[in-house]
N, CA, C and O atoms as a GROMACS GRO file, in nm:
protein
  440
    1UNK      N    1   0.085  -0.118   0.000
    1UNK     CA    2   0.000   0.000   0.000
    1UNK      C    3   0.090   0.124   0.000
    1UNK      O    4   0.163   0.142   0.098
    2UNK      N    5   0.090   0.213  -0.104
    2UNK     CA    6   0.158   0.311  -0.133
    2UNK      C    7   0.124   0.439  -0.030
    2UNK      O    8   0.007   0.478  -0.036
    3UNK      N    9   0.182   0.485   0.032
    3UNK     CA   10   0.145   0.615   0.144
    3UNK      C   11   0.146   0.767   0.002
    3UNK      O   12   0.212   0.771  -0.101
    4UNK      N   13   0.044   0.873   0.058
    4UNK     CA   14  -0.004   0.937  -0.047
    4UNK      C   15   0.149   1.049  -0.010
    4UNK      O   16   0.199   1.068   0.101
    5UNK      N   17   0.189   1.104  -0.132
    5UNK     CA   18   0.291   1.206  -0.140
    5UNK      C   19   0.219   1.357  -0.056
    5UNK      O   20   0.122   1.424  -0.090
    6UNK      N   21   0.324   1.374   0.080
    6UNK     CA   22   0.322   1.529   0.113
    6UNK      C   23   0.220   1.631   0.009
    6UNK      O   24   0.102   1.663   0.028
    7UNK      N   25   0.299   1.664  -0.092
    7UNK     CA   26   0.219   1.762  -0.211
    7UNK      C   27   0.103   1.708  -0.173
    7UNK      O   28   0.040   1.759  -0.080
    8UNK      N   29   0.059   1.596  -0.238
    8UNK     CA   30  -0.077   1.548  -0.272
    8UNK      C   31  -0.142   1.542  -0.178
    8UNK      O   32  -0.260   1.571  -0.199
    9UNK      N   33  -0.119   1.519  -0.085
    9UNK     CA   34  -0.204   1.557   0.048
    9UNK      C   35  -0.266   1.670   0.086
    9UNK      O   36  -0.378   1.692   0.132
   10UNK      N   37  -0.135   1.767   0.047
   10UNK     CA   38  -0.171   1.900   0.080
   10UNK      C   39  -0.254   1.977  -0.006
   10UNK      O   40  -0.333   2.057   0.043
   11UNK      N   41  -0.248   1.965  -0.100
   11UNK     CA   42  -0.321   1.974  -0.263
   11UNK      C   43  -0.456   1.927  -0.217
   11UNK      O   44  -0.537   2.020  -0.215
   12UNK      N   45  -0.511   1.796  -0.174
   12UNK     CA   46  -0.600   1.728  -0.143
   12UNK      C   47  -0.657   1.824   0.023
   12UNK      O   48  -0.779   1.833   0.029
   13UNK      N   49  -0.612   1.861   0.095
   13UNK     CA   50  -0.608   1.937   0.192
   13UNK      C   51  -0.687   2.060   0.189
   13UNK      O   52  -0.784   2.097   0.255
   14UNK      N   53  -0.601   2.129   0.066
   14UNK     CA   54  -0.627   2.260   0.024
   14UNK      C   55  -0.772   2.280  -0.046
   14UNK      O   56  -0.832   2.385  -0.023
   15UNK      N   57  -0.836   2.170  -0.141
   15UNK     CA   58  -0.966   2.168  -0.238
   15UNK      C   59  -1.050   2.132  -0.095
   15UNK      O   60  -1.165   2.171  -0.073
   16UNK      N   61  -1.003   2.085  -0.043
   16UNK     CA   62  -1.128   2.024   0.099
   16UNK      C   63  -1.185   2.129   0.136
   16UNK      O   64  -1.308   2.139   0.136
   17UNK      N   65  -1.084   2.252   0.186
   17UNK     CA   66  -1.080   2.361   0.250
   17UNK      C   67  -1.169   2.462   0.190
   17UNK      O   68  -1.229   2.555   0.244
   18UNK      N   69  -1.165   2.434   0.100
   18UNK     CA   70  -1.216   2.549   0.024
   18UNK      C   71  -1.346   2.500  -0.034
   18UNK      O   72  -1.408   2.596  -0.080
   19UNK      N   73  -1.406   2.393  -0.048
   19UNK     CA   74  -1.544   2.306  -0.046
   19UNK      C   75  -1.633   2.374   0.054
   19UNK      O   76  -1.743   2.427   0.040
   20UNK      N   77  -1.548   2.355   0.166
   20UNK     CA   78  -1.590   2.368   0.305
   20UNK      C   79  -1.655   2.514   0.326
   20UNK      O   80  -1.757   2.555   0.381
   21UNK      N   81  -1.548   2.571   0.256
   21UNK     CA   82  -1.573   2.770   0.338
   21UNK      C   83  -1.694   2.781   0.225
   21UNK      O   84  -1.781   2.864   0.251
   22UNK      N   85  -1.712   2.689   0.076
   22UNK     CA   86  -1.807   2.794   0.003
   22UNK      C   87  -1.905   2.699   0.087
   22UNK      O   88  -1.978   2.753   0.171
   23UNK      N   89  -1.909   2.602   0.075
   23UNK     CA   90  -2.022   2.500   0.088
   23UNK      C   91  -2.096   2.590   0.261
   23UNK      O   92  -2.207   2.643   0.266
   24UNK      N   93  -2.038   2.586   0.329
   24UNK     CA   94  -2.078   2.659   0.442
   24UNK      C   95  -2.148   2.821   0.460
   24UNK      O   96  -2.228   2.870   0.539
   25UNK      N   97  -2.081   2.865   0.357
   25UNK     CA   98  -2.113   3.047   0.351
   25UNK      C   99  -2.238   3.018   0.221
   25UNK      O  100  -2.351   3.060   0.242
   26UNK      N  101  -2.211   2.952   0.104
   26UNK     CA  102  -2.338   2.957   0.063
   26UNK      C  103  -2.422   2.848   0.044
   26UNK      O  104  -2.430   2.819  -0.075
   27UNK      N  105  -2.466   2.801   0.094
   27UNK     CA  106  -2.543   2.651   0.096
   27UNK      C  107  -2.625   2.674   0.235
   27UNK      O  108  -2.579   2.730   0.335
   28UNK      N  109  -2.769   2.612   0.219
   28UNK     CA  110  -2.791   2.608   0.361
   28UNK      C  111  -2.746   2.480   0.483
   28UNK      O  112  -2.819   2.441   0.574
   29UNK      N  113  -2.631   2.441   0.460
   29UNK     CA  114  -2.598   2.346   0.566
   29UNK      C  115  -2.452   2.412   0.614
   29UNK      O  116  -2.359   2.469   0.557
   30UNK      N  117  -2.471   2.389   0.694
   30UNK     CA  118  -2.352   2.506   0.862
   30UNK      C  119  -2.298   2.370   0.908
   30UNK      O  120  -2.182   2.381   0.948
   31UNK      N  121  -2.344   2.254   0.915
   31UNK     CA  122  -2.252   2.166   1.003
   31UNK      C  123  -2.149   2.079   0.879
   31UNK      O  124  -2.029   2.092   0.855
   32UNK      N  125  -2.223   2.014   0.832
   32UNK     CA  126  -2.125   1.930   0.692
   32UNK      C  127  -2.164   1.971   0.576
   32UNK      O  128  -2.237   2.070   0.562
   33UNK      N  129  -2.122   1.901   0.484
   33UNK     CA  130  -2.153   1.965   0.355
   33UNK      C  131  -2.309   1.930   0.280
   33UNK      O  132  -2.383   1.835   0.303
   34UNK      N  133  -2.321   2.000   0.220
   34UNK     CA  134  -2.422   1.922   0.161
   34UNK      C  135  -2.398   1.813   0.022
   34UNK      O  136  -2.295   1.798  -0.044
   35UNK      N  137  -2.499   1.763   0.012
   35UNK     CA  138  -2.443   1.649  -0.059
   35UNK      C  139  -2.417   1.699  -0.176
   35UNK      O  140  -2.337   1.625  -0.233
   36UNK      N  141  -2.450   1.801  -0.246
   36UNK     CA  142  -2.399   1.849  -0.405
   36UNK      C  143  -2.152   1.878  -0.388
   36UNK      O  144  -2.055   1.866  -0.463
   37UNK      N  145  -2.180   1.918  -0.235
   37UNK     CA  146  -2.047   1.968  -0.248
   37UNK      C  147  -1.982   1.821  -0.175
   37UNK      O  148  -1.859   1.813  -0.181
   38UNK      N  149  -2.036   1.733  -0.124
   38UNK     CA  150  -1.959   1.593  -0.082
   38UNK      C  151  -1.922   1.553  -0.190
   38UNK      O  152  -1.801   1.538  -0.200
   39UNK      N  153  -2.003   1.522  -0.307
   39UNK     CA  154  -1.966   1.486  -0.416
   39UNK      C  155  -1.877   1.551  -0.489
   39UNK      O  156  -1.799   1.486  -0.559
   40UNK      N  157  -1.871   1.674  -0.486
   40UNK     CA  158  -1.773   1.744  -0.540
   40UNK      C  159  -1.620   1.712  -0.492
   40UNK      O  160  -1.517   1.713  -0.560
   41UNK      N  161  -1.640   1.678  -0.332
   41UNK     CA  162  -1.512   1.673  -0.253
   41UNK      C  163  -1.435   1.568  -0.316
   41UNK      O  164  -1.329   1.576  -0.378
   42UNK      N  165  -1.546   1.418  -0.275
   42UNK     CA  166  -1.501   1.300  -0.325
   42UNK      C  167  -1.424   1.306  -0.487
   42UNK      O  168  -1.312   1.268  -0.518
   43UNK      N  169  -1.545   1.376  -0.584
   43UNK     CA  170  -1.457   1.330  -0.698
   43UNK      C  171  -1.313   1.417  -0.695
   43UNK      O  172  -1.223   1.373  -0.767
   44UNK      N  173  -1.284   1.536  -0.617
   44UNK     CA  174  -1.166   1.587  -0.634
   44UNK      C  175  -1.072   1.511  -0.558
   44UNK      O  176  -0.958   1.500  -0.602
   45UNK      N  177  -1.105   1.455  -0.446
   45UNK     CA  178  -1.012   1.356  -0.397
   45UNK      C  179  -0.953   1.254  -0.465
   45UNK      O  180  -0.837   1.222  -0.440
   46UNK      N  181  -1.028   1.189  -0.560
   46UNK     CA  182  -1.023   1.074  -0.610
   46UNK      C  183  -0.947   1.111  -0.733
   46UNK      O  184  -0.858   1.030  -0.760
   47UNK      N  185  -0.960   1.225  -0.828
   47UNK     CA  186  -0.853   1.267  -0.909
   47UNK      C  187  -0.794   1.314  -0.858
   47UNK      O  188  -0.698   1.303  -0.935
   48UNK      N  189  -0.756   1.372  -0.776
   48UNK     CA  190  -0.640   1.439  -0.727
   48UNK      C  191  -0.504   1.320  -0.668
   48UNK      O  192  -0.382   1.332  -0.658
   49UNK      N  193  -0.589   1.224  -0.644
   49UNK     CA  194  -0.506   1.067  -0.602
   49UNK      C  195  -0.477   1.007  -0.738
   49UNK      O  196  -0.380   0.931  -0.735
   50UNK      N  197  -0.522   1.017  -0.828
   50UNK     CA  198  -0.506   0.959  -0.930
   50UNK      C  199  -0.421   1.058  -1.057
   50UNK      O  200  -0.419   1.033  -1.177
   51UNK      N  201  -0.359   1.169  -0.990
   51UNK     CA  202  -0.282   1.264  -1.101
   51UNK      C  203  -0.158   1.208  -1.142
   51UNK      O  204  -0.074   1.153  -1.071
   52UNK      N  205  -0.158   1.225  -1.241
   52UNK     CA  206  -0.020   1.139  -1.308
   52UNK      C  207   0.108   1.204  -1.315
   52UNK      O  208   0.189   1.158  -1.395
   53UNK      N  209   0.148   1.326  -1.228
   53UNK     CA  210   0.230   1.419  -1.172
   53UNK      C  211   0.274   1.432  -1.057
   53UNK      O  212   0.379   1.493  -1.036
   54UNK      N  213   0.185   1.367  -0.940
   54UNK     CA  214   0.198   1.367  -0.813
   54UNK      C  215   0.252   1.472  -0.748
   54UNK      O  216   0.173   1.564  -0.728
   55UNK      N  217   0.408   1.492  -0.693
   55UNK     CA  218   0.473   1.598  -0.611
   55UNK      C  219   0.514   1.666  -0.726
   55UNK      O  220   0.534   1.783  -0.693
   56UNK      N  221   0.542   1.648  -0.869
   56UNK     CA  222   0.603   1.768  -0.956
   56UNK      C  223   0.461   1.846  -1.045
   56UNK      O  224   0.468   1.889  -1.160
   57UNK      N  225   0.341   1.850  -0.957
   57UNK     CA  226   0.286   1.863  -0.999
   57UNK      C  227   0.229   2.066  -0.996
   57UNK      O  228   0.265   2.103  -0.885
   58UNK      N  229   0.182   2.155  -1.049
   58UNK     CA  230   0.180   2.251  -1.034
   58UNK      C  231   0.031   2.286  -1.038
   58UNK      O  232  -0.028   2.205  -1.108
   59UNK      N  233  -0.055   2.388  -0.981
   59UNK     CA  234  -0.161   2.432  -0.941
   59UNK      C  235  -0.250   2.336  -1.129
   59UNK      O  236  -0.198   2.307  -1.237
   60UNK      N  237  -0.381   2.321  -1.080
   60UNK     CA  238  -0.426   2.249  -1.165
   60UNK      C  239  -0.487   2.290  -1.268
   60UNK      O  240  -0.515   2.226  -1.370
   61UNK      N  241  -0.522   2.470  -1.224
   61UNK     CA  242  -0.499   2.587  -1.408
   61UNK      C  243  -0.396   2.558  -1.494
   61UNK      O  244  -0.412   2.542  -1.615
   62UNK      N  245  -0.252   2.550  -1.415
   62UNK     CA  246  -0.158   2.527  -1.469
   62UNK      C  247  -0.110   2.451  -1.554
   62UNK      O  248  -0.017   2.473  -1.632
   63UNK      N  249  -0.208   2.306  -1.533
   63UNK     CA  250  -0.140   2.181  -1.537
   63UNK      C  251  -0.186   2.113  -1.716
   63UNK      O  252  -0.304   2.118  -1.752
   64UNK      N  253  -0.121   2.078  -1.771
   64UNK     CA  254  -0.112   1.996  -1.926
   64UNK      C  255  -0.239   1.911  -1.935
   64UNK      O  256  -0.314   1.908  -2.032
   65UNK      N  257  -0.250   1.847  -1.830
   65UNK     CA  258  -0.372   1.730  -1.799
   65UNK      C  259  -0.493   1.775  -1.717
   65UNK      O  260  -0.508   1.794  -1.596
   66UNK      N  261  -0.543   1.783  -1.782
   66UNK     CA  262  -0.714   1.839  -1.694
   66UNK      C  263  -0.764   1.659  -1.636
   66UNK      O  264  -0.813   1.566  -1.700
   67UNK      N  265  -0.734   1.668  -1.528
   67UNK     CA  266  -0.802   1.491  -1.504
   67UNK      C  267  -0.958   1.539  -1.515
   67UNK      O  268  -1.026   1.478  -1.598
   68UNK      N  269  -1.028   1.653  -1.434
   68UNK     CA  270  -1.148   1.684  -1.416
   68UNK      C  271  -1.221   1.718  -1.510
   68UNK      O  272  -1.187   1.815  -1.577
   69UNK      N  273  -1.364   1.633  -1.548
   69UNK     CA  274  -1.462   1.650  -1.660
   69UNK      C  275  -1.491   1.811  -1.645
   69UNK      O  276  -1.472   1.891  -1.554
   70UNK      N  277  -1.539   1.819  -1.758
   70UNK     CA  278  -1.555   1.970  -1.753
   70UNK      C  279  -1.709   2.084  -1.682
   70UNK      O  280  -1.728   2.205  -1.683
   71UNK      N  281  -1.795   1.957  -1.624
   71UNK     CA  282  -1.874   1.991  -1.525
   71UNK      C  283  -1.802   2.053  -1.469
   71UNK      O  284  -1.779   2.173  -1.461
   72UNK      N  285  -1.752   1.937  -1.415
   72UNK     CA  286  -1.694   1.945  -1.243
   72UNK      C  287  -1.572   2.039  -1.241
   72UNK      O  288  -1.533   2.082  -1.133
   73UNK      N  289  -1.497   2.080  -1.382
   73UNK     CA  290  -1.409   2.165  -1.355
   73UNK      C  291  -1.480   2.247  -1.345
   73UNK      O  292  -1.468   2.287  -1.229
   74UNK      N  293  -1.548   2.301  -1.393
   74UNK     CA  294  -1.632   2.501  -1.372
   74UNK      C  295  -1.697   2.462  -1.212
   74UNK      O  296  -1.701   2.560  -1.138
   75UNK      N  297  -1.746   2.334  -1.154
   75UNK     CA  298  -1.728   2.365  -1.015
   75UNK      C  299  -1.682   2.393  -0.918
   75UNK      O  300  -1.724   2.452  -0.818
   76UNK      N  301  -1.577   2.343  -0.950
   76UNK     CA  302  -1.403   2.345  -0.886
   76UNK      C  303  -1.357   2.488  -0.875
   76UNK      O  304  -1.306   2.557  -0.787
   77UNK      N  305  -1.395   2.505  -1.004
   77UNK     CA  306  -1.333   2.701  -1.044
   77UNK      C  307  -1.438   2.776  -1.000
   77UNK      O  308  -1.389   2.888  -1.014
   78UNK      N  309  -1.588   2.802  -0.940
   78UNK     CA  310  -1.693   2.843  -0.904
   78UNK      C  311  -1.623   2.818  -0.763
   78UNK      O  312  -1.586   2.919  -0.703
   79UNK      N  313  -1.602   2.697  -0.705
   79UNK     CA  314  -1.522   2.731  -0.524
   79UNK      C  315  -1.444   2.802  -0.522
   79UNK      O  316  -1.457   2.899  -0.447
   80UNK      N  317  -1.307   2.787  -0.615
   80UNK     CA  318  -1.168   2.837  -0.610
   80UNK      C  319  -1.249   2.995  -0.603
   80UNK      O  320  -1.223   3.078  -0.515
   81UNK      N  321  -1.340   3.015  -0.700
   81UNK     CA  322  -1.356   3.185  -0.695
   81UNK      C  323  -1.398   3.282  -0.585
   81UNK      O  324  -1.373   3.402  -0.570
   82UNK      N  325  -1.474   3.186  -0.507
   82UNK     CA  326  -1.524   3.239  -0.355
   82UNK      C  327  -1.464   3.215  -0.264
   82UNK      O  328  -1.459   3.308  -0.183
   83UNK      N  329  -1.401   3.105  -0.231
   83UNK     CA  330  -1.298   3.066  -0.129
   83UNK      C  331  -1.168   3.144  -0.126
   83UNK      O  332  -1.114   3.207  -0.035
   84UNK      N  333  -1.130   3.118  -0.264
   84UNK     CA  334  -0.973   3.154  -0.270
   84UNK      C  335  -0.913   3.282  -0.218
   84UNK      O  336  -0.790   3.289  -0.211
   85UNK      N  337  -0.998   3.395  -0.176
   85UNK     CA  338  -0.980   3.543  -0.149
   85UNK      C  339  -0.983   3.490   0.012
   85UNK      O  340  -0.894   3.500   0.097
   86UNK      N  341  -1.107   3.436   0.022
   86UNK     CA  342  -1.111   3.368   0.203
   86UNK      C  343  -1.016   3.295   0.250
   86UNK      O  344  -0.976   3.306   0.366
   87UNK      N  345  -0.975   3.224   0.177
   87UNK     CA  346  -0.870   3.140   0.240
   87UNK      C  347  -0.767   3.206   0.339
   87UNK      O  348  -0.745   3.160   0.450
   88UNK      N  349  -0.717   3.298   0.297
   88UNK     CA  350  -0.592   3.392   0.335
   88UNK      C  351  -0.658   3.427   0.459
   88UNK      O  352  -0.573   3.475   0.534
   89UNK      N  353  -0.809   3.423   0.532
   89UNK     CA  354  -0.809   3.450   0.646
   89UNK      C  355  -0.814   3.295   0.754
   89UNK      O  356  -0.791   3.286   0.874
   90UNK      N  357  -0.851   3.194   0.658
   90UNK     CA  358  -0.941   3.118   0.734
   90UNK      C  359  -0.827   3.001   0.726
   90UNK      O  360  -0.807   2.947   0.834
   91UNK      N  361  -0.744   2.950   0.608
   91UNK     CA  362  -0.658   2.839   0.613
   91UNK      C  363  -0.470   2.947   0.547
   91UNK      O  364  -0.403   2.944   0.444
   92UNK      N  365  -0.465   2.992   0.626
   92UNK     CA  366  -0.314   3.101   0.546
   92UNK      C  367  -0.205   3.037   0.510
   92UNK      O  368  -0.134   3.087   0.423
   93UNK      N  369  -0.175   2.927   0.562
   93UNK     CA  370  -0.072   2.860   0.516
   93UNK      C  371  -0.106   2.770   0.344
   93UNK      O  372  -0.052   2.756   0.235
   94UNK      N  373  -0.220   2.732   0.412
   94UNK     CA  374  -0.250   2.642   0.258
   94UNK      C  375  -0.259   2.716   0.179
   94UNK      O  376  -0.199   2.694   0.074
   95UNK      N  377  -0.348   2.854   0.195
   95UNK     CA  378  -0.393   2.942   0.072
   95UNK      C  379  -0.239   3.001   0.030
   95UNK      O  380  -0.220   3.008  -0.092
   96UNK      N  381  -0.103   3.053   0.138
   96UNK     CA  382   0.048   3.042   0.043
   96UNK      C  383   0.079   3.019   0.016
   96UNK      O  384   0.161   3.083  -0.049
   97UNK      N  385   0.074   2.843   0.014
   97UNK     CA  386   0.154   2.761  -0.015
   97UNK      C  387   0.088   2.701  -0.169
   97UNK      O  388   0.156   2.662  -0.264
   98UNK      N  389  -0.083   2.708  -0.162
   98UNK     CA  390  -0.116   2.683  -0.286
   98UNK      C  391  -0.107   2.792  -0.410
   98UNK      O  392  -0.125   2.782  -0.531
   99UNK      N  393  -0.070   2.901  -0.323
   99UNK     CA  394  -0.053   3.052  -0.449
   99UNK      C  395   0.086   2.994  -0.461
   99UNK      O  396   0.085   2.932  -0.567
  100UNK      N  397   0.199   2.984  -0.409
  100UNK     CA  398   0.311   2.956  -0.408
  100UNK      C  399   0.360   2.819  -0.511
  100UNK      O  400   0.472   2.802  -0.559
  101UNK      N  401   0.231   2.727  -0.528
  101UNK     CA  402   0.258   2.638  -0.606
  101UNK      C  403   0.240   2.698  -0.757
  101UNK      O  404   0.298   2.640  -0.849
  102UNK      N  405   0.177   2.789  -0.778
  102UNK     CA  406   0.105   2.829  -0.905
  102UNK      C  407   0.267   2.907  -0.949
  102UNK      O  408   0.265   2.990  -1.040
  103UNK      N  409   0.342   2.889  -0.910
  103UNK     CA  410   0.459   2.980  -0.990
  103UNK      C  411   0.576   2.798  -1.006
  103UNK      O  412   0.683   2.799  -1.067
  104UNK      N  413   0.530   2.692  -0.949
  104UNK     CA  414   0.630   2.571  -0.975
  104UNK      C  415   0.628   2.531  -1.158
  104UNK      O  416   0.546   2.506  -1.247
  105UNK      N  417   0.713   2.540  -1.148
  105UNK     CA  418   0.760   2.480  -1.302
  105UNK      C  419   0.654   2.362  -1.343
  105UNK      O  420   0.626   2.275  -1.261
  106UNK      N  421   0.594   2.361  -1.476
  106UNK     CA  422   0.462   2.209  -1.448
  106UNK      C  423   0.568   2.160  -1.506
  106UNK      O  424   0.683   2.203  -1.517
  107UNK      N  425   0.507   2.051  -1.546
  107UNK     CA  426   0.552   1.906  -1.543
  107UNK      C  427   0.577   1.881  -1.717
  107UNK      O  428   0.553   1.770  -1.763
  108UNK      N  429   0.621   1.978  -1.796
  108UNK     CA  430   0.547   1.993  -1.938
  108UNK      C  431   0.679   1.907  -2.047
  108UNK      O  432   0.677   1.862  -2.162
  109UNK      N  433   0.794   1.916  -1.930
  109UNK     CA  434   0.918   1.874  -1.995
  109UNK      C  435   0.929   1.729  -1.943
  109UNK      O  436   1.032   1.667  -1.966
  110UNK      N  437   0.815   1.663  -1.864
  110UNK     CA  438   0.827   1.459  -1.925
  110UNK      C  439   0.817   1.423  -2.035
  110UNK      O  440   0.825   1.303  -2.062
   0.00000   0.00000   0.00000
């Protein structure tokens, strides 16, 4: 059983986070998510485990390979748009470290 890579964790960490703050501020459920944004979580977990870049991997605008159907990407980018300004109050390390990834070299020279 393969243990999941640091990055990818944190990457996986970071989309949770930000599920969470929209799913909470606009949705009417305050304790967990509701089920439109569980599903959202899960399938980003599940590609995000399954990226074929792992730790050399760079913010997922960035990235050569869109794993995410293109629903679910404009959902993804509909959180990133409300969260991502919040983050910087609510998760600060992840929200630097994930702005901080968006300048890593992608992966374009495998």
């Amino acid at each position: 059983m393969s243990r999941e890579h640091p990055r990818m964790e944190r990457e996986r960490k970071t989309i949770e986070a930000m599920i969470r703050l929209h799913c909470r501020n606009s949705h009417v459920s305050k304790r967990n998510l509701c089920r439109e944004c569980s599903e959202l979580a899960e399938y980003a977990r599940t590609r995000i485990g399954s990226c074929p870049f792992q730790e050399e991997k760079t913010t997922c605008a960035k990235c050569p390979v869109h794993c995410f159907k293109p629903t679910m990407r404009e959902k993804v980018r509909a959180v990133m748009r409300y969260a991502g300004p919040r983050m910087l109050y609510r998760h600060p390390v992840l929200a630097i470290l994930h702005f901080a990834d968006g300048f890593r070299k992608g992966p374009e020279g495998r």
